[in-house]
N, C-alpha and C positions, 0 to 999 in steps of 0.2 A: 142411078140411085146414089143418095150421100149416104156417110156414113151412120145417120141414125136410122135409116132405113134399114140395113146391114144390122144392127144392131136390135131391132125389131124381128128379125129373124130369130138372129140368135136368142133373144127372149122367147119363142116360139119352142125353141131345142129345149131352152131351160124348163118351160112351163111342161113338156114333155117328160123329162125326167122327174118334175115333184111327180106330175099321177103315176111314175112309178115307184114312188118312195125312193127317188134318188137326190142326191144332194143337188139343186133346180140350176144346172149353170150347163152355158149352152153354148156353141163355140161353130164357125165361118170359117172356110178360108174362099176367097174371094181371088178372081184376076180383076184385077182393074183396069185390066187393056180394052176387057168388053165387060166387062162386069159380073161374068160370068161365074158362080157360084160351084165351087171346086169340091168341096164337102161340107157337109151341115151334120153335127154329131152334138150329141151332151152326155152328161159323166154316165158312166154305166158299172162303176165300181162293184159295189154292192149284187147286181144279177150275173155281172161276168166272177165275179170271188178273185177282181183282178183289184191291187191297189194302184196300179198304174192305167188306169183304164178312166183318167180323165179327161174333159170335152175335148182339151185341145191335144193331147196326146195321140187321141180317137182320131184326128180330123186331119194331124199330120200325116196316119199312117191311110186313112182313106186319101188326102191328095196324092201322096208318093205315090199309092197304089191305082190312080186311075190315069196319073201322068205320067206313070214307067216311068218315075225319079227319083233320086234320092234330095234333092235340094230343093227346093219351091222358091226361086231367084222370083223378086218381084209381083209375090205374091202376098195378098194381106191379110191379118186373122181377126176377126172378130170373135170376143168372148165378152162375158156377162161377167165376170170376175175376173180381179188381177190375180194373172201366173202364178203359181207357188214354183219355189227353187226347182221342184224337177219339171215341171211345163216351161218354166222360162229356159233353162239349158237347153229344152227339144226343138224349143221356138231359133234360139241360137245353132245348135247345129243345123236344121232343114233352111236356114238361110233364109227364114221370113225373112221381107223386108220392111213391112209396117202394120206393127200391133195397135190395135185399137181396145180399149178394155170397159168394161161399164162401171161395177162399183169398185172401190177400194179396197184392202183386204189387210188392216194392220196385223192381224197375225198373224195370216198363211202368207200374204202376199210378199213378192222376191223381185217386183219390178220398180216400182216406189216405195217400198215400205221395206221392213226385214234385210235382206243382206243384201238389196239391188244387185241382183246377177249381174247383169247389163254393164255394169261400172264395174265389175272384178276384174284380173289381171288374168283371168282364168278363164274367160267370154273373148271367144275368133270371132264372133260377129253378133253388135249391136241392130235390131231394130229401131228404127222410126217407133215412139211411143207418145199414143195420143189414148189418155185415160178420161176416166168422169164420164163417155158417150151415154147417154140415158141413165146418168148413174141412180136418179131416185128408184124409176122401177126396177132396175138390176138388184139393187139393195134389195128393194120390198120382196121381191120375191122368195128371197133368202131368209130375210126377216120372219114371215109367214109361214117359211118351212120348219125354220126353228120352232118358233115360240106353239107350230101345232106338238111341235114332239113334247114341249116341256108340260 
């Protein structure tokens, strides 16, 4: 599969989370040695009363937990939104090695936007960052969730 494919997944996790009134963003980790799909999660903030309980947060602690590891060397994340500061530090310590991301995120986002984690002096290991992957429906979907609450 490429990566938009991966990325239609993860829209899947997203679209999972609106019908639960969650914030719609939906997040992969993938091997790419077989392609084999390592955890598939989206934000669960809201039903768990956990503020850290976003997609990719969720997805680190389900790989570690089904690969008895703590580091995920070589392994890739797909999510529907770019990282915000604490997802992009989780993605740096579990040692991702190449994030893929759908839309942009100028205000929460921490990977290109905001205070680039990734380029602080404070980040032991940079990912591979390839953004925009299906960015129009990753936005929409956010877009839709929003503008129903308003």
């Amino acid at each position: 599969m490429n990566p938009e494919d991966y990325m239609q997944i993860a829209l899947n996790e997203a679209e999972k989370a609106a019908e639960i009134d969650e914030i719609p963003v939906g997040c992969l980790i993938v091997n790419p040695q077989n392609g084999e799909i390592i955890a598939s999660t989206h934000n669960q903030n809201q039903h768990t009363f956990d503020a850290t309980a976003h997609a990719e947060i969720l997805a680190i602690r389900q790989a570690c937990e089904k690969l008895q590891q703590n580091r995920l060397w070589d392994m890739d994340m797909y999510v529907t939104l770019e990282p915000c500061a604490m997802c992009a530090a989780a993605i740096s310590f579990a040692r991702i090695s190449r994030l893929y991301f759908g839309a942009y995120d100028e205000k929460g986002g921490a990977v290109v936007n905001g205070p680039c984690f990734f380029e602080q002096k404070i980040c032991h290991h940079r990912p591979q960052i390839n953004g925009g992957i299906l960015e129009k429906p990753c936005s929409q979907i956010l877009k839709q969730f929003f503008q129903a609450k308003r």
